[in-house]
N, C-alpha and C positions, 0 to 999 in steps of 0.2 A: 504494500500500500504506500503511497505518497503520501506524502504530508505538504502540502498547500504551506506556501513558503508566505502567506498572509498572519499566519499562527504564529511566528515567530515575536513580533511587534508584542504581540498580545500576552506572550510565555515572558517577554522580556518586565513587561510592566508588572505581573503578577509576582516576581521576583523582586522586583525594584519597591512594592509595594510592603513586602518581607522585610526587605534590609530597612525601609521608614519605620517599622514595625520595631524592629530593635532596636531601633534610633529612639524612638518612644522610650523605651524599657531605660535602654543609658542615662536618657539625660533625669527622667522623671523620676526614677524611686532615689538618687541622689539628691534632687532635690527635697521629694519628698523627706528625705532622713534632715535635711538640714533646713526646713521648716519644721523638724518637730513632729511631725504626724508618726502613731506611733497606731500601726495595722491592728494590732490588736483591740486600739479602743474605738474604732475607725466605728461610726452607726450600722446597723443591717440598712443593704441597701445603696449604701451613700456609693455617689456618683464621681469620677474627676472633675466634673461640672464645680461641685460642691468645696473644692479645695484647688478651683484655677488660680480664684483672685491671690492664695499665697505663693503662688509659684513662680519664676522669676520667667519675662514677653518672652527669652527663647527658649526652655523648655516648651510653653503654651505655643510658639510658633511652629516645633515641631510635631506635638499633640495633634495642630489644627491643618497643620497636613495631611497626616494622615487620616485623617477625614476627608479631605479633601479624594485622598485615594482612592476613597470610599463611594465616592458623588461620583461627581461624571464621567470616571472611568468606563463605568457599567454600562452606560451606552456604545464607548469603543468595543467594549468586549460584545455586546451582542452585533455592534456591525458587521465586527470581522468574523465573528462564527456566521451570520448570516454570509456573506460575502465566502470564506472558506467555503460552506455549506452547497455556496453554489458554485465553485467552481472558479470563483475569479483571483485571480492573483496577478493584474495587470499591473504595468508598472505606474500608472496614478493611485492607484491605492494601495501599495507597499512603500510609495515615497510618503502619504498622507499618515499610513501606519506609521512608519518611522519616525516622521516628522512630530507625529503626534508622541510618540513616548519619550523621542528625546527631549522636546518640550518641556514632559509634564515632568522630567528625570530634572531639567535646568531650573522649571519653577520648583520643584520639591528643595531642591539645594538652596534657592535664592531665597524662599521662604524661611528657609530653614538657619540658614545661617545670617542673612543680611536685612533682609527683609523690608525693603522698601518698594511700598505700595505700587507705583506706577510703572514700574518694573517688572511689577511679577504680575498687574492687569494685563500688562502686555504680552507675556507668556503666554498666562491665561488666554487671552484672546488670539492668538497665534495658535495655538491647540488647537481653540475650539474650531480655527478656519479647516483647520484640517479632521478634525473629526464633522464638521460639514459637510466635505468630499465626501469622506467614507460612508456616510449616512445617506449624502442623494446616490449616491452609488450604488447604493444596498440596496434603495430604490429600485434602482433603474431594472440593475440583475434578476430582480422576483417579481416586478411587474412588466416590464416593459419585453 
């Protein structure tokens, strides 16, 4: 069997999503230790919502990344399973795949580390052009 060389984009971000995911763990329960919070007397329930405001803007910037990862990845990933699904792997929508993870790889860092707004809107908006493509794209392959 082949494997649709469109999955790769999509294997990459799901990976890149993991390593944010540890990024999480690093920076947060050290902070957590040195605000004081002490797990065991932590509420049933309680949230990191609940214990943002003591945690110092780059831990919380990397927190709210991965959320981020969270959001509108999910529509890349059903493109390109649609799009795999049918069969397409042209080269506008492996450049837009691409495009799009390494983006969202540049905004995850820029957030993460520097974090100034108009910078990382413009990631953000550079992604989303290209998760556009892939979306009228997916379009086009299942109806047209």
């Amino acid at each position: 069997m082949e494997i649709n060389p469109i999955l790769g984009p999509a294997a990459v971000l799901v990976l890149w999503s993991l390593i944010v995911l540890l990024w999480v763990v690093v920076t947060r329960f050290p902070a957590f230790a040195k605000a004081g919070i002490d797990f065991a007397k932590v509420p049933r329930g309680a949230r990191y919502a609940d214990v943002e405001t003591q945690m110092p803007a780059n831990v919380n910037w990397v927190s709210h990344n991965y959320t981020h990862l969270m959001e509108q990845p999910t529509i890349f990933y059903a493109a390109v399973a649609i799009l795999a699904i049918a069969g397409d792997a042209s080269a506008i929508n492996l450049a837009a795949a691409w495009g799009y993870v390494g983006l969202r790889i540049v905004h995850s860092l820029w957030q993460g580390l520097v974090n100034i707004v108009i910078i990382r809107a413009s990631l953000f908006t550079l992604s989303s052009i290209c998760l556009l493509v892939l979306a009228v794209n997916a379009v086009r392959v299942t109806l047209f």
